[in-house]
C-alpha positions in Angstrom: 0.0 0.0 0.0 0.8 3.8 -0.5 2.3 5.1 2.3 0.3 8.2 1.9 -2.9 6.3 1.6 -1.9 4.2 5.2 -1.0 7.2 7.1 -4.2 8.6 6.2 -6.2 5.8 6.6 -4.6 5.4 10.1 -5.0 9.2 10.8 -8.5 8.8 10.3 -9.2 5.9 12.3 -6.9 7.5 15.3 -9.2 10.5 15.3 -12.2 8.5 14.9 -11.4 6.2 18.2 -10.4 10.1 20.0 -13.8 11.6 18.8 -15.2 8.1 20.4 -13.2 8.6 23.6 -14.3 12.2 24.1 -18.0 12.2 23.3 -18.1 8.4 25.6 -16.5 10.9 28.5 -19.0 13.3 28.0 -22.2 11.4 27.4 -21.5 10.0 30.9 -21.1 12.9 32.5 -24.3 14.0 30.8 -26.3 11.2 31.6 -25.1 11.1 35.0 -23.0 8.3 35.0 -19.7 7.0 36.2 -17.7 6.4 32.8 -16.3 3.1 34.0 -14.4 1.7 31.2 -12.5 4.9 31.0 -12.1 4.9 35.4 -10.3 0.9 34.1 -8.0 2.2 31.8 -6.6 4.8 33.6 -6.6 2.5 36.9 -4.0 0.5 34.4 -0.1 0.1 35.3 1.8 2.1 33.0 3.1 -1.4 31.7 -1.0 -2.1 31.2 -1.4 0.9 29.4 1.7 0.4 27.0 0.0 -2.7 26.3 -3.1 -1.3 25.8 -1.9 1.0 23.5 0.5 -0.9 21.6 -2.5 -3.9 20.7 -4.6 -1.0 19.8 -2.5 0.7 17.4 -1.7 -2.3 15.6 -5.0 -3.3 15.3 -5.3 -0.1 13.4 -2.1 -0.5 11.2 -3.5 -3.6 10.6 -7.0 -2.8 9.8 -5.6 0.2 8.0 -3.0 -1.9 5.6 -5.7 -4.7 4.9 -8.4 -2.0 3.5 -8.4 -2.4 -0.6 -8.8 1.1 -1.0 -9.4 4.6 1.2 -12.9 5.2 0.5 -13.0 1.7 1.6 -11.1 1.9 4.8 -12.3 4.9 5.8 -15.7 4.1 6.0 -14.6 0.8 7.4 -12.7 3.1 10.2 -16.3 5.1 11.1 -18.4 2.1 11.2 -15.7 0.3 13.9 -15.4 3.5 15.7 -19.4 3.9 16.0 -19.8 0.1 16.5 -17.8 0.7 19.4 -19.8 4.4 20.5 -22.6 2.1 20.7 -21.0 -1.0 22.3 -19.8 1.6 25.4 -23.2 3.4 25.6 -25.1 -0.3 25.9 -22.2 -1.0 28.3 -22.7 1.5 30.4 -26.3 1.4 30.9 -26.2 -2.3 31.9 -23.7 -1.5 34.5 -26.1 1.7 35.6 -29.2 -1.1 35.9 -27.0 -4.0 37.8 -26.0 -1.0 40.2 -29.4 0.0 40.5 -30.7 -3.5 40.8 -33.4 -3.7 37.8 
């Protein structure tokens, strides 16, 4: 692949997942909830969150040198990083119900 093409590609899917973290923060804190996920992350060792970082930046090189083509990949970035919106939203609001015991 292009090197041009993979850097964007892997540009757009960084500030995809960033958009994801921020408005995940925020929706919480809208909502009125505790954003636990995030609370997990940053509880990490800094040797847990090298890890964390390093599988999820090659998941994205990977994901971004295994798209045929940028229109391609960058829709295929969007749809994983709203997948996952919506996977932390439902996440979240399960944890809010087993809390409240519903």
């Amino acid at each position: 692949m292009n090197p041009a093409k993979f850097a964007l590609l892997l540009g757009v899917g960084l500030l995809a997942f960033l958009f994801v973290a921020a408005l995940y923060v925020v929706w919480t804190r809208i909502v009125g909830l505790d954003p636990t996920v995030a609370q997990k992350c940053a509880s990490l060792s800094a040797t847990g969150q090298a890890a964390l970082a390093a599988v999820s930046g090659g998941t994205l090189g990977a994901v971004s040198l295994a798209a045929p083509s940028v229109p391609v990949g960058v829709a295929g970035m969007v749809l994983l990083a709203a997948s996952s919106f919506a996977g932390l939203l439902v996440f979240e609001l399960v944890q809010q119900r087993q809390r409240a015991g519903v």
